[in-house]
C-alpha positions in Angstrom: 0.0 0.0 0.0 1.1 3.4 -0.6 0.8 6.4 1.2 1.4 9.6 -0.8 1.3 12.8 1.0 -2.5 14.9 0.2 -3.9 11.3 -1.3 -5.8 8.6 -0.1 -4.0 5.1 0.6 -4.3 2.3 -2.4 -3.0 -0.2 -3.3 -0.2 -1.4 -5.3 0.5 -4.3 -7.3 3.4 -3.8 -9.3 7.2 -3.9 -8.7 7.8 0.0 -9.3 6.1 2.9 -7.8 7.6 6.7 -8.0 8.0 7.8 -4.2 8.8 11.5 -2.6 10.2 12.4 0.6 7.0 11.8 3.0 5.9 9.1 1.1 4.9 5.9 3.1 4.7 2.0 2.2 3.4 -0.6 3.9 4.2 -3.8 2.9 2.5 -6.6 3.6 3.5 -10.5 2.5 2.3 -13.5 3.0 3.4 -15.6 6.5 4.2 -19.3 5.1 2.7 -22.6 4.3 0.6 -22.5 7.0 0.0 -25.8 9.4 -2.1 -28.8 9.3 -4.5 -30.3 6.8 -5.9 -27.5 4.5 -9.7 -29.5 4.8 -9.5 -29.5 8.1 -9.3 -25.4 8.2 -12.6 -23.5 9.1 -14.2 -22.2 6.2 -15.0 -19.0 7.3 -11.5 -18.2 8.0 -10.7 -19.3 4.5 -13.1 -17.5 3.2 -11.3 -14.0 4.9 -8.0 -15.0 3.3 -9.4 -14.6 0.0 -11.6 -11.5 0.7 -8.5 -10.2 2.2 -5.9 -10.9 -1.1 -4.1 -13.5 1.2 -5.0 -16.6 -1.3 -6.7 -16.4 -4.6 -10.2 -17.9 -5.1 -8.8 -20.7 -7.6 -6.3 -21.7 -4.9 -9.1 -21.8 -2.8 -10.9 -24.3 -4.5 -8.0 -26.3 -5.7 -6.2 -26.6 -2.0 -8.9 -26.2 0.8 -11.6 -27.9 -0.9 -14.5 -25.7 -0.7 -16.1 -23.9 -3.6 -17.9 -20.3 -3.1 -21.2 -19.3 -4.0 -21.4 -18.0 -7.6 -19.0 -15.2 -8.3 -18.9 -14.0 -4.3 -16.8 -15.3 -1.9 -19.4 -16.3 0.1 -18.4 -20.4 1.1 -21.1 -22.7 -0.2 -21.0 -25.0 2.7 -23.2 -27.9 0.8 -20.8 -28.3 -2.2 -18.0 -27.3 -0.4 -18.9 -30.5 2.4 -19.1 -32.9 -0.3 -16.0 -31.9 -2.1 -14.0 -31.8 1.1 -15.1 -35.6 1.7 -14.8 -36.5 -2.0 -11.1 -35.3 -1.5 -10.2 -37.2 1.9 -11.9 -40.1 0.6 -9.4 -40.0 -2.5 -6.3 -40.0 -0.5 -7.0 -42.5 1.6 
């Protein structure tokens, strides 16, 4: 995020920004692979990382196992229940 001096925060999403003397960043990265099994994780807390930029939807799907309502990122706790089991069941 940048901070320019008269201007409202945003966001930034590219390697190069054009700073002045006052300017702020904030800088903000990911913490790590996290712990435990991915299916196992609360959905609603999964559902915050992607609202939040912390893990995109598609990653979402692919490695917690739950699937989002339509185009929001509102969980669908149905599908996502029988995808999660689908996907245990597979690896065992």
């Amino acid at each position: 995020m940048v901070m320019k001096q008269g201007q409202e925060p945003r966001r930034m999403r590219k390697d190069k920004a054009e700073l002045l003397k006052g300017d702020l960043i904030r800088l903000k990265t990911g913490a790590g692979g996290g712990y435990g099994d991915p299916l196992d994780r609360d959905v609603q807390e999964v559902a915050w990382d992607a609202r939040n930029d912390y893990i995109t939807r598609q990653d979402v799907e692919r490695i917690s196992g739950f699937f989002f309502k339509g185009d929001s990122l509102e969980p669908d706790l149905d599908d996502s229940a029988k995808r999660r089991q689908q996907t245990r069941t597979s690896l065992e």
